[in-house]
Biopython code that builds the backbone (N, CA, C, O; Angstrom):
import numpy as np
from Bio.PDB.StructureBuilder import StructureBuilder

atoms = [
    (1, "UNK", "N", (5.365, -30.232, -31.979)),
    (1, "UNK", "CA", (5.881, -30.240, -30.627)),
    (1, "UNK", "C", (4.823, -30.840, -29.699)),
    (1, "UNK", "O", (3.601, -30.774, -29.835)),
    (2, "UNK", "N", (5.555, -31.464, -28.686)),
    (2, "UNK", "CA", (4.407, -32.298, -28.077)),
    (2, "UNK", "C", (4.428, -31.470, -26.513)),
    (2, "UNK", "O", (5.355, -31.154, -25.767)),
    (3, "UNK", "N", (2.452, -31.244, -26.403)),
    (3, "UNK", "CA", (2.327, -30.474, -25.506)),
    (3, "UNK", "C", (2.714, -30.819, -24.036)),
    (3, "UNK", "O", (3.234, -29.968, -23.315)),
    (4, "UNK", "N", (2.489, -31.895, -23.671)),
    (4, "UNK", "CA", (3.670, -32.356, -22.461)),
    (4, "UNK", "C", (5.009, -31.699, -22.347)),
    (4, "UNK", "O", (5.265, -31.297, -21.212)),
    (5, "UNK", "N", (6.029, -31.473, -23.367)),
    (5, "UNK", "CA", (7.105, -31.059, -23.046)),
    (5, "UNK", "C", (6.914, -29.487, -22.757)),
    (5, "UNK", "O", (7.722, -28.970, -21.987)),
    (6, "UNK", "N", (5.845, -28.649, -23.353)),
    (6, "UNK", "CA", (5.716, -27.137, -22.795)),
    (6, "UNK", "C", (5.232, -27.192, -21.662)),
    (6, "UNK", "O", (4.885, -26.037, -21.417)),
    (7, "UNK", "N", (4.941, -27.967, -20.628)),
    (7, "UNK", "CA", (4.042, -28.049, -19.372)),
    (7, "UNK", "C", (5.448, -27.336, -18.446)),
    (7, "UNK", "O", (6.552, -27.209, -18.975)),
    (8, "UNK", "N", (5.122, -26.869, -16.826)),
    (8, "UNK", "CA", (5.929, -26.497, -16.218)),
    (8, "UNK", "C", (5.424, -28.095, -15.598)),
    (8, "UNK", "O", (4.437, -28.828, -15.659)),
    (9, "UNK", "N", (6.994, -28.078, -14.890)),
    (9, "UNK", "CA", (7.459, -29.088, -13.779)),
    (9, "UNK", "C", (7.246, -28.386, -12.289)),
    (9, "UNK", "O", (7.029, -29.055, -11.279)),
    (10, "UNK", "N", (7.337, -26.976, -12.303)),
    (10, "UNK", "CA", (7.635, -26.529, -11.159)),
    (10, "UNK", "C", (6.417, -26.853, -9.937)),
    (10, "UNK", "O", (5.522, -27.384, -10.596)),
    (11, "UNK", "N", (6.122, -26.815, -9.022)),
    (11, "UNK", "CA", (5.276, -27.253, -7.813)),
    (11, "UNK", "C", (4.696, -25.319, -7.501)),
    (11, "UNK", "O", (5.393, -24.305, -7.546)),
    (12, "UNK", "N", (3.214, -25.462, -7.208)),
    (12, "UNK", "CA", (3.182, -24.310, -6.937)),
    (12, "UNK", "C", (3.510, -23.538, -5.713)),
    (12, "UNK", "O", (3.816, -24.474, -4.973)),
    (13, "UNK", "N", (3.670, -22.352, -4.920)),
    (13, "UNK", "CA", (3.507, -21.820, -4.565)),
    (13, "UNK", "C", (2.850, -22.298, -2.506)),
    (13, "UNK", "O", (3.489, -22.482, -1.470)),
    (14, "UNK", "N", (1.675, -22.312, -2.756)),
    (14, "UNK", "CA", (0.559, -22.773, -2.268)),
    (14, "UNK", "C", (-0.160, -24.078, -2.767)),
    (14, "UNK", "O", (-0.197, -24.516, -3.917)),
    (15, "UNK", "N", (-0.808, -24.669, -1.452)),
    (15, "UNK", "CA", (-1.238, -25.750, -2.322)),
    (15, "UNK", "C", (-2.719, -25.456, -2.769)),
    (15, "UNK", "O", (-3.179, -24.544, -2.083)),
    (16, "UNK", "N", (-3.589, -25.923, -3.673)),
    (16, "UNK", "CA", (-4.754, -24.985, -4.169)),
    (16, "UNK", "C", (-5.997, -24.788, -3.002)),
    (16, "UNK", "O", (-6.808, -23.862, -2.983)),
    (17, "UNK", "N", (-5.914, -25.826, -2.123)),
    (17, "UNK", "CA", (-7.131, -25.871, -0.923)),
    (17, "UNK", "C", (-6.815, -24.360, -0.190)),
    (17, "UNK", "O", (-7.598, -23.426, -0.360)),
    (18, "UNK", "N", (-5.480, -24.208, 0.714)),
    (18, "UNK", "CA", (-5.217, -22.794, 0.733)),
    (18, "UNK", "C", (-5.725, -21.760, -0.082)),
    (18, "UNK", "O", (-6.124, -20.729, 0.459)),
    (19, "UNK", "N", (-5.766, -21.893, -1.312)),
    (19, "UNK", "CA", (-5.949, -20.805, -1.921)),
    (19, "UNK", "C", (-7.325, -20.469, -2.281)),
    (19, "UNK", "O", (-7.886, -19.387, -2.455)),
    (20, "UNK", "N", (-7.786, -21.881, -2.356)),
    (20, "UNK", "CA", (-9.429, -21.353, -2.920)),
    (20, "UNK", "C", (-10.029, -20.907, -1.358)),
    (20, "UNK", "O", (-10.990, -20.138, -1.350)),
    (21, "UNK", "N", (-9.600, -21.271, -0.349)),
    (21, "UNK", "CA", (-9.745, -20.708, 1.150)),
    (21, "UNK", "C", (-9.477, -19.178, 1.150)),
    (21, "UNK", "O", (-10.272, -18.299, 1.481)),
    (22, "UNK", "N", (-8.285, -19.044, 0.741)),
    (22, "UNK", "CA", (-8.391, -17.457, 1.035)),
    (22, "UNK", "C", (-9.079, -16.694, -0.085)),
    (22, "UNK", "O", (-9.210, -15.471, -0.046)),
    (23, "UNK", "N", (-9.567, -17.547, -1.208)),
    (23, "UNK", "CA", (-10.199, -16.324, -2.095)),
    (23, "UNK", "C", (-11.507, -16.134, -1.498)),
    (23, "UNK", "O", (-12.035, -15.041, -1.703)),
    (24, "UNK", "N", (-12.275, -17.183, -0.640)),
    (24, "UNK", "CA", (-13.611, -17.014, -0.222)),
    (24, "UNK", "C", (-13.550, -16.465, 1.314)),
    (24, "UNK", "O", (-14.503, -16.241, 2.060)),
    (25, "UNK", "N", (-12.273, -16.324, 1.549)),
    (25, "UNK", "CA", (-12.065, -15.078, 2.959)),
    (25, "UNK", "C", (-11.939, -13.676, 1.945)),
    (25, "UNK", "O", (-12.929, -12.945, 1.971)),
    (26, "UNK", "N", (-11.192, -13.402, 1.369)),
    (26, "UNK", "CA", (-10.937, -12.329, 0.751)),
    (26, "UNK", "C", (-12.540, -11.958, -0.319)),
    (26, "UNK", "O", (-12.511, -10.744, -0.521)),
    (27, "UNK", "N", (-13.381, -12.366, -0.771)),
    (27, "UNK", "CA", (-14.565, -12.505, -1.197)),
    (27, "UNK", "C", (-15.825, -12.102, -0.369)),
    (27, "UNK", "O", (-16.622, -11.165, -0.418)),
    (28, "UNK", "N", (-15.732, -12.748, 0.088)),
    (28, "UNK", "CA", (-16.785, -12.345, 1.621)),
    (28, "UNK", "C", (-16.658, -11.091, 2.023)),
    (28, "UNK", "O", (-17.648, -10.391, 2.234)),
    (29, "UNK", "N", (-15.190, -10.577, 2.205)),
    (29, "UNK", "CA", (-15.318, -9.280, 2.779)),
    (29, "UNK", "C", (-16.043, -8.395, 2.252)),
    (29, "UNK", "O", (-16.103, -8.520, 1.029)),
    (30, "UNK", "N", (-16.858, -7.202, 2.840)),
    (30, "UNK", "CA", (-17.533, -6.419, 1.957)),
    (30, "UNK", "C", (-16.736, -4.506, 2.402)),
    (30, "UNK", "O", (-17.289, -3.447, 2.702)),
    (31, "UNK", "N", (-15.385, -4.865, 2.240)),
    (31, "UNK", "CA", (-14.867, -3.537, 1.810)),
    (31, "UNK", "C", (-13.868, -3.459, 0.823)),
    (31, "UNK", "O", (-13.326, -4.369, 0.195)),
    (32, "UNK", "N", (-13.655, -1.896, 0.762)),
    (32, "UNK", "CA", (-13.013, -1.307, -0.973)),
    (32, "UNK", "C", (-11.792, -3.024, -0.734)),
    (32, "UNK", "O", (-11.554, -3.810, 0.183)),
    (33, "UNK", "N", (-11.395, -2.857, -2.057)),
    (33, "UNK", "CA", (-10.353, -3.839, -2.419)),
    (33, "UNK", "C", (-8.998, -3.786, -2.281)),
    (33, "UNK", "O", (-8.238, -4.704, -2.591)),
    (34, "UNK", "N", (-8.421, -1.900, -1.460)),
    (34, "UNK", "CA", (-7.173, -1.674, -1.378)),
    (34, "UNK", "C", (-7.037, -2.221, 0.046)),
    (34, "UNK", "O", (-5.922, -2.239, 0.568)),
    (35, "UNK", "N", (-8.501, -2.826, 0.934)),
    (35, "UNK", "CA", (-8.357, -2.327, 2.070)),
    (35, "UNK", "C", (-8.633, -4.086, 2.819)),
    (35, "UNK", "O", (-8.824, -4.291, 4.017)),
    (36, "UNK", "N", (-8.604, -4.691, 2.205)),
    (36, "UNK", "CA", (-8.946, -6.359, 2.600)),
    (36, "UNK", "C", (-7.968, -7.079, 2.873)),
    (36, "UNK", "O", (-8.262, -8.261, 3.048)),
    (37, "UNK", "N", (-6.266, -6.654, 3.041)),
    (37, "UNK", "CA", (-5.596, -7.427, 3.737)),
    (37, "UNK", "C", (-5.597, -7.104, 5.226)),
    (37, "UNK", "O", (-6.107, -6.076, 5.672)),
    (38, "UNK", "N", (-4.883, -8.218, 6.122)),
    (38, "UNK", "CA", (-4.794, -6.837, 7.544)),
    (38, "UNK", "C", (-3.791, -6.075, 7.604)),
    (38, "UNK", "O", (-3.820, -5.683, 8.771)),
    (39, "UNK", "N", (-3.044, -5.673, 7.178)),
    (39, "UNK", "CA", (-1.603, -4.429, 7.203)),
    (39, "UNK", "C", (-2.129, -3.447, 6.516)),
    (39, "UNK", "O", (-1.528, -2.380, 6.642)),
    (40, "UNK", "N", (-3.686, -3.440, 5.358)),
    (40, "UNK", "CA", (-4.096, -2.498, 4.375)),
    (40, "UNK", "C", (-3.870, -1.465, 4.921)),
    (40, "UNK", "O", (-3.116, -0.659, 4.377)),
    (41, "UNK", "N", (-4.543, -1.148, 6.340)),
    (41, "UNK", "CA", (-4.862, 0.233, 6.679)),
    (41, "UNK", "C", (-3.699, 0.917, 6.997)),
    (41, "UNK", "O", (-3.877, 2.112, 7.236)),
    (42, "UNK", "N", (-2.430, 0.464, 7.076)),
    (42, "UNK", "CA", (-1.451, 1.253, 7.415)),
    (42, "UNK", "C", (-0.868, 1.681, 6.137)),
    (42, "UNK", "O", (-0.262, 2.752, 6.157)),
    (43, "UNK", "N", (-0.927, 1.168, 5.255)),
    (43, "UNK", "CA", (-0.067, 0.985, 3.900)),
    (43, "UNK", "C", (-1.170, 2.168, 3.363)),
    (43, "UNK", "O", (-0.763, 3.311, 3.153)),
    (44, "UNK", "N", (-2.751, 1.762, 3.137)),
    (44, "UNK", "CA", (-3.181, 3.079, 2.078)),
    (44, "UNK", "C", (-3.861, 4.067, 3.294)),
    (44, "UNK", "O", (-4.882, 4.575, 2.829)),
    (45, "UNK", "N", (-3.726, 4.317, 4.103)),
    (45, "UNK", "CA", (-4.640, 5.218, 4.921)),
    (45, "UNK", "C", (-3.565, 5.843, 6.116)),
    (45, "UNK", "O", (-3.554, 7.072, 6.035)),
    (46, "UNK", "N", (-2.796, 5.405, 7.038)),
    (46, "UNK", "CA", (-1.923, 5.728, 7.600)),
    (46, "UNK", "C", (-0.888, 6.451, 6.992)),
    (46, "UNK", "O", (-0.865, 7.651, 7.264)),
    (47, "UNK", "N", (-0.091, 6.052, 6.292)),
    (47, "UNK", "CA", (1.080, 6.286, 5.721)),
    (47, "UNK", "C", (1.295, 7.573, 4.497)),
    (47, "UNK", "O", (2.263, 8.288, 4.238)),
    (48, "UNK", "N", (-0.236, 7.467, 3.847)),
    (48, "UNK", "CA", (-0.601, 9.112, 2.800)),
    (48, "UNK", "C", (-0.761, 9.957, 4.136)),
    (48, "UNK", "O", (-0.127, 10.940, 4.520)),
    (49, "UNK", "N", (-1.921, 9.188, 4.783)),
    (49, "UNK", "CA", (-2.107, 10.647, 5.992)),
    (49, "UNK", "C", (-0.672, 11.315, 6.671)),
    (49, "UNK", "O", (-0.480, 12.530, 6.723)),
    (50, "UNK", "N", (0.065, 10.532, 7.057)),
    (50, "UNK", "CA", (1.205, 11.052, 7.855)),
    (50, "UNK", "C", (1.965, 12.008, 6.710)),
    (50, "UNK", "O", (2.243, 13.189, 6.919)),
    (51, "UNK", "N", (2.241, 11.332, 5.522)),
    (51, "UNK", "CA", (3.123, 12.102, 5.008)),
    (51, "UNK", "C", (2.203, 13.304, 4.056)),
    (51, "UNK", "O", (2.821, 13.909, 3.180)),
    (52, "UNK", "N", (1.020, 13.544, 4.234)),
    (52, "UNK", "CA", (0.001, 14.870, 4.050)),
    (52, "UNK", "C", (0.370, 15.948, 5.087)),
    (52, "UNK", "O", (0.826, 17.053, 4.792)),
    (53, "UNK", "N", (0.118, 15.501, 6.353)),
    (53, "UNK", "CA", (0.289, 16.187, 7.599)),
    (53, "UNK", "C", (1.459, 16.799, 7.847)),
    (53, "UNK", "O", (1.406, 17.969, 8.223)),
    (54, "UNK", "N", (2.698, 16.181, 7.701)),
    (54, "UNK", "CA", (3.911, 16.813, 7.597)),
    (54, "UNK", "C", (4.381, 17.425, 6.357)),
    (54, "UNK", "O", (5.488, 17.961, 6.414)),
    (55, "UNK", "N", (3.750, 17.449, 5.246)),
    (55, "UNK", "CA", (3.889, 18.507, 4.297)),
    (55, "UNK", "C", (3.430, 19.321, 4.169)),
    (55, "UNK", "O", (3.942, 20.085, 3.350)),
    (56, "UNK", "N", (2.175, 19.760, 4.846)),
    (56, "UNK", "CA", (1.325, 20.713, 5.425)),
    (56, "UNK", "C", (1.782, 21.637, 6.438)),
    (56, "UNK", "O", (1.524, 22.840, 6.478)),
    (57, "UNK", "N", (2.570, 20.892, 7.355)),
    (57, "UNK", "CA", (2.709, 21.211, 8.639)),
    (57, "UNK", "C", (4.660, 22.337, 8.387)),
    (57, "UNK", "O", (5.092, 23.376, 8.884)),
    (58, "UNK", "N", (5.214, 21.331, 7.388)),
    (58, "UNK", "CA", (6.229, 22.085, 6.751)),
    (58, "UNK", "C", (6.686, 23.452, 5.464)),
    (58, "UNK", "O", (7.664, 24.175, 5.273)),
    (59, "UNK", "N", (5.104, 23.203, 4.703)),
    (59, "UNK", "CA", (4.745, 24.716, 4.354)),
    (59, "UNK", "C", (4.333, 25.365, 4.748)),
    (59, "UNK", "O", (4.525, 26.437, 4.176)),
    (60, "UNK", "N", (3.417, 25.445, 6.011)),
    (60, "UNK", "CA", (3.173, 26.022, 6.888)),
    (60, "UNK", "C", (4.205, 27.198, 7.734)),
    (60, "UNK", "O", (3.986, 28.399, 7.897)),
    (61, "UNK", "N", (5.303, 26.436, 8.158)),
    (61, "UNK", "CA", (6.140, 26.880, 8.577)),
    (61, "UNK", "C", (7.592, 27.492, 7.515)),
    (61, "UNK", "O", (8.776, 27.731, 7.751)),
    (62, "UNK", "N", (6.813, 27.553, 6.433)),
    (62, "UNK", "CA", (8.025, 28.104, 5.418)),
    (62, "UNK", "C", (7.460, 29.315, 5.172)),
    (62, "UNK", "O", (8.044, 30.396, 5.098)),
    (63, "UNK", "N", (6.134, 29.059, 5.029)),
    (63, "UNK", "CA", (5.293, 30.399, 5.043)),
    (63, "UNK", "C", (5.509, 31.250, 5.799)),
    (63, "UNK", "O", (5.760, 32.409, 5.468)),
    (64, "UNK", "N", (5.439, 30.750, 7.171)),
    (64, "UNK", "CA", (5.681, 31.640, 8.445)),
    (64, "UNK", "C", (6.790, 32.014, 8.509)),
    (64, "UNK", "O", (6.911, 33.125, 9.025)),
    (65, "UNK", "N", (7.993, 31.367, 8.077)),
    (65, "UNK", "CA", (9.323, 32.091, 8.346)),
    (65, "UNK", "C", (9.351, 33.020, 6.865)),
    (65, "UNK", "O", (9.549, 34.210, 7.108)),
    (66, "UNK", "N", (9.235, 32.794, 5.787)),
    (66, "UNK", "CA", (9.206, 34.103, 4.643)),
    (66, "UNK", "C", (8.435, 35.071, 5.420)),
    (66, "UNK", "O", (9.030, 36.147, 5.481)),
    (67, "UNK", "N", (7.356, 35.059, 6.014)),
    (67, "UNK", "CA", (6.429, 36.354, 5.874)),
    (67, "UNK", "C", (7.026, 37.120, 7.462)),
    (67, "UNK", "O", (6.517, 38.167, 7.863)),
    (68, "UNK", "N", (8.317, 36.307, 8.346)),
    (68, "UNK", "CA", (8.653, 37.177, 9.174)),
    (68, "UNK", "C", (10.334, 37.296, 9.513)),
    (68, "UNK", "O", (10.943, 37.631, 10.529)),
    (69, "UNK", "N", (10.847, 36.776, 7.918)),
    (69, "UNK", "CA", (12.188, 37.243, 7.866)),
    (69, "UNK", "C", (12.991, 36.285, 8.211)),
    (69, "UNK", "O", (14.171, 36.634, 8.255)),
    (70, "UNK", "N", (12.692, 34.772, 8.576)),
    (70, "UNK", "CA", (13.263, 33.779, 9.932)),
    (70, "UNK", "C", (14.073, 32.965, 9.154)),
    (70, "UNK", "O", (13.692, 31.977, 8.526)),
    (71, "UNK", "N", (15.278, 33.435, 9.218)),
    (71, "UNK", "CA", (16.434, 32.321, 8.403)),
    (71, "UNK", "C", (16.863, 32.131, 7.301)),
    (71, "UNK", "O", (17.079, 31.148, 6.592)),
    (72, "UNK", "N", (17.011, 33.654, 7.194)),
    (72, "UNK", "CA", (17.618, 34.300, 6.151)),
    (72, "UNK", "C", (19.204, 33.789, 5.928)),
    (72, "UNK", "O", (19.988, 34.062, 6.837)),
    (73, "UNK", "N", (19.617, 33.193, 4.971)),
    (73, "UNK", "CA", (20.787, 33.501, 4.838)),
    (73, "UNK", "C", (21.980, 34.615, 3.893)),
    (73, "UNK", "O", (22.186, 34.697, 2.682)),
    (74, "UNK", "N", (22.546, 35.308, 4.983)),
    (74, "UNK", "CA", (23.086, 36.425, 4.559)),
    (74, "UNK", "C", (24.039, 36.226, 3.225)),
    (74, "UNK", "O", (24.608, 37.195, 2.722)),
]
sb = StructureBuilder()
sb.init_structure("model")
sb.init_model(0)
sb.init_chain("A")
sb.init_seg("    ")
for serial, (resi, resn, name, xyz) in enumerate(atoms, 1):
    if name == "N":
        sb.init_residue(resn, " ", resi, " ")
    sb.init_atom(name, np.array(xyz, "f"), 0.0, 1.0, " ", f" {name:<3s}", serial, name[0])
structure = sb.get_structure()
């Protein structure tokens, strides 16, 4: 089989100048690796925190209603 015919035709994506650009923006940076796009901080740091806080904040208050009777159903 001739290796020409296994080649893709398809065009990439990006063209490679773009890309070797953003690997030496993304490179340079010197923080963790979840945290080097700009939307990171909402996606791993915002979004656990919020939904920590309100599961906290909702056993909290399950606690408080068992230990004073609150919404019982008969």
């Amino acid at each position: 089989m001739e290796s020409s015919a296994c080649r893709m035709s398809e065009t990439p994506f990006r063209p490679r100048e773009k890309l070797f650009e953003k690997q030496k923006v993304f490179q340079s940076i010197h923080k963790h690796t979840y945290l080097k796009g700009p939307m990171d901080k909402i996606t791993s740091v915002a979004i656990p925190l919020a939904l920590a806080g309100t599961s906290l904040f909702l056993i909290g208050r399950g606690i408080y209603n068992m230990s004073h009777g609150i919404g019982k159903k008969e």
